[in-house]
N, C-alpha and C positions, 0 to 999 in steps of 0.2 A: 504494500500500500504506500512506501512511500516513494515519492517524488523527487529526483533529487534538485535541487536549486539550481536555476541559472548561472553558468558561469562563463558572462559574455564579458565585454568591457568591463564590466560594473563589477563582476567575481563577487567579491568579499562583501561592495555593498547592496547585492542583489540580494543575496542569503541571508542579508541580516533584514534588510524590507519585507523577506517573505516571512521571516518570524515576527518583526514588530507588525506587518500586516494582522499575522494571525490569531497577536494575540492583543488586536484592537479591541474584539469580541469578549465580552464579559463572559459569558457563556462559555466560551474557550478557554479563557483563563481558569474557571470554575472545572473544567474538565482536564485541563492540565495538573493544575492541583490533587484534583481526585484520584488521577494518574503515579504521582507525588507519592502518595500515600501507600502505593502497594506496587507487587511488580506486575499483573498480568489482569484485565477487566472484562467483562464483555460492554459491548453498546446498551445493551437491556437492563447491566445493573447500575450502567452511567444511570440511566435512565429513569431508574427507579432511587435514585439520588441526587437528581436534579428537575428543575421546576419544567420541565421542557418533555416532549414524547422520545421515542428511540427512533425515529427518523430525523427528526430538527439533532438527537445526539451525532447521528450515522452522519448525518452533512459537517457537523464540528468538526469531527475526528477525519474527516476526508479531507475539509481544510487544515487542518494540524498534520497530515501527513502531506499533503502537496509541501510543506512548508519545511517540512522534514522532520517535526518534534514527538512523533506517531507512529509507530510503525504494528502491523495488524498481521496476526498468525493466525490463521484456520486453525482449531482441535474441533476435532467432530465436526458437529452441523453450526459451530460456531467460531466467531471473531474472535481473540483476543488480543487484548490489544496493550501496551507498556510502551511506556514514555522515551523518547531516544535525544536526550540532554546535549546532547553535542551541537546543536547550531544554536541551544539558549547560551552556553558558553562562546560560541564563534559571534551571536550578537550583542552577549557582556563586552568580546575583546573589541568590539566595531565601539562599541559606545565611550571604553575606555581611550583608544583612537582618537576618535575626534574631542572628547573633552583634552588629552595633553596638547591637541593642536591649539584650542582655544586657551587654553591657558599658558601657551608659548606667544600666541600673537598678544594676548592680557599683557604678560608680561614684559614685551618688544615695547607696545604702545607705552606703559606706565616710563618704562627707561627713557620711552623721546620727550615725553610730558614733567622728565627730572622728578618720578617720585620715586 
């Protein structure tokens, strides 16, 4: 089920727009978390632990795996599905990125302004 991220000019910042994309959704964040908390779920017990049906979950979880944060294994006649952490930490290291560029240009500017 999952998708793996774009990686055109943009690479690093495509991957990390599909995750901050994906987890604009309250609802997603809500099922990441629940994700969080254990290692393998189906759609139907999301389901039955969130305000939502198991379809509105099955479309969540389809955007959380386009995105990469999701990945879904058949057992039986079911989903399961467990959380796969590696592009929330590749869009921790994106955010940490651009905050040292701002606080190198911060700092450039204070230097020409003599503070």
């Amino acid at each position: 089920m999952r998708v793996e991220p774009q990686r055109g000019p943009g690479g690093r910042d495509d991957a990390a727009g599909a995750v901050f994309a994906a987890l604009a959704d309250p609802t997603r964040r809500q099922v990441v978390r629940a994700l969080a908390e254990r290692e393998t779920v189906t759609a139907s017990a999301l389901a039955g632990e969130l305000p939502v049906t198991r379809q509105a979950v099955a479309k969540h979880l389809a955007a959380l795996g386009e995105a990469g944060l999701v990945a879904g294994e058949r057992a039986g006649r079911e989903t399961r599905y467990r959380l796969t952490p590696g592009p929330l930490t590749d869009a921790m290291a994106w955010m940490v990125d651009a905050g040292a560029r701002w606080d190198e240009r911060l700092a450039r500017l204070q230097g020409r302004l003599g503070g």
